[in-house]
N, C-alpha and C positions, 0 to 999 in steps of 0.2 A: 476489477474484481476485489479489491485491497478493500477500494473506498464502500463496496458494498456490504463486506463482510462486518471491516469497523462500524460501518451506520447500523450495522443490523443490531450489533453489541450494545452499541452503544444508546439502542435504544433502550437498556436493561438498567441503562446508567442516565436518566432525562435530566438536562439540566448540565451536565458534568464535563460532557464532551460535545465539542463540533466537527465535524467531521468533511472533509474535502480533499479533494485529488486537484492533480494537473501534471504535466509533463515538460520536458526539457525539448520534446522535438513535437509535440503535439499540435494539434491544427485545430485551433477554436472551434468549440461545438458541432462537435463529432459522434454521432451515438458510438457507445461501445458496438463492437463486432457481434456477428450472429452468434460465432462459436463462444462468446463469452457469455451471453445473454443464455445461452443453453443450459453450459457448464452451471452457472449460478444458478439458475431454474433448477437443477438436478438440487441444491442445497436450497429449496422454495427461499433463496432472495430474489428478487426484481431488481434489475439494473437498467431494464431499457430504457429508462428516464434520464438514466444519466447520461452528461455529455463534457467533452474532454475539455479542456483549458489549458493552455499556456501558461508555466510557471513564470510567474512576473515578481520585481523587488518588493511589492506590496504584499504575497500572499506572504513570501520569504519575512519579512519584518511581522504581520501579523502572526502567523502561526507558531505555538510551542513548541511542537515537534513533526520533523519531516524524514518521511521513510524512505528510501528507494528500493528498489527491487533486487538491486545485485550490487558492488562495489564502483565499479564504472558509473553508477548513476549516482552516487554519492559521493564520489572524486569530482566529477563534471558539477556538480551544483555547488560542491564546496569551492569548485576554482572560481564558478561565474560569482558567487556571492561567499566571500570568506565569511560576512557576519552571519553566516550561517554554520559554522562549524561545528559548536558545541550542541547543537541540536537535528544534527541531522543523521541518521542511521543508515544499515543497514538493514530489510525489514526481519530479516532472517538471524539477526545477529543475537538475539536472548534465547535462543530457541533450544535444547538442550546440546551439549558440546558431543563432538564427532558429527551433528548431520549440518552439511551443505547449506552457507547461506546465500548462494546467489539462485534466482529465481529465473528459469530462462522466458524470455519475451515469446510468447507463441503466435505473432501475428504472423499470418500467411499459413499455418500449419493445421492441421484435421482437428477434429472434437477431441482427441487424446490426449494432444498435445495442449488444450485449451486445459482441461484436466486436470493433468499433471501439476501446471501451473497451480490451479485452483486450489490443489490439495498441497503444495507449499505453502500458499499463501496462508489459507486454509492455519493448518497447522501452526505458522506463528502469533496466529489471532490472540489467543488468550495471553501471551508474552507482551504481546503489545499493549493490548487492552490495560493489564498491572500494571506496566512502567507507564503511561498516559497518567493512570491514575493515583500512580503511588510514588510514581519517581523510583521505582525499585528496579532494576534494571537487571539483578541475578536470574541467571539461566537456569528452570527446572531442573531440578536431579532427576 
């Protein structure tokens, strides 16, 4: 849902950004789940084209910045790959202070739960989008 949201942004930005996911426990090319292809239909993006990847040393060395979902997923890729420290997030971390930035994983759970997710994500999109672009990394007042 992350990577559909940023591609949608970033289509507003052509040229500026590239945009790709993958995962730490993912199983190569995998569509996303029914309840997430819904969830983002509800925000008219299309994700069912997309398909999951394995985070490999190659995407880690290419990529400028990498988000995870919640803390654990950003402890876990900074232990497998230190030379990714200084560029790896939290994706919830610029978001404005006092709300929650871990994102719970809704695999296995109802369309609410898909949701939910979505509208965290959701919500840190525009914090992201700036710091990709600006390097600016301050959390809205």
């Amino acid at each position: 849902m992350a990577e559909g949201f940023l591609r949608h942004m970033a289509g507003e930005h052509p040229g500026e950004i590239e945009v790709g996911s993958a995962g730490l426990g993912a199983m190569d090319d995998m569509p996303p789940s029914r309840n997430s292809v819904i969830a983002m239909k509800e925000e008219g993006i299309d994700i069912s084209r997309q398909r999951s990847r394995m985070l490999t040393p190659e995407m880690v060395e290419e990529y400028t910045h990498i988000f995870g979902l919640g803390s654990g997923h950003v402890e876990t890729i900074r232990a497998y790959f230190p030379e990714a420290q200084e560029k790896t997030f939290v994706l919830r971390e610029f978001v404005a202070a006092g709300l929650d930035v871990e994102v719970p994983d809704p695999i296995g759970g109802d369309l609410d739960e898909y949701r939910l997710t979505r509208n965290l994500i959701k919500e840190a999109m525009p914090s992201i989008l700036r710091f990709v672009l600006t390097g600016d990394p301050a959390k809205p007042k």
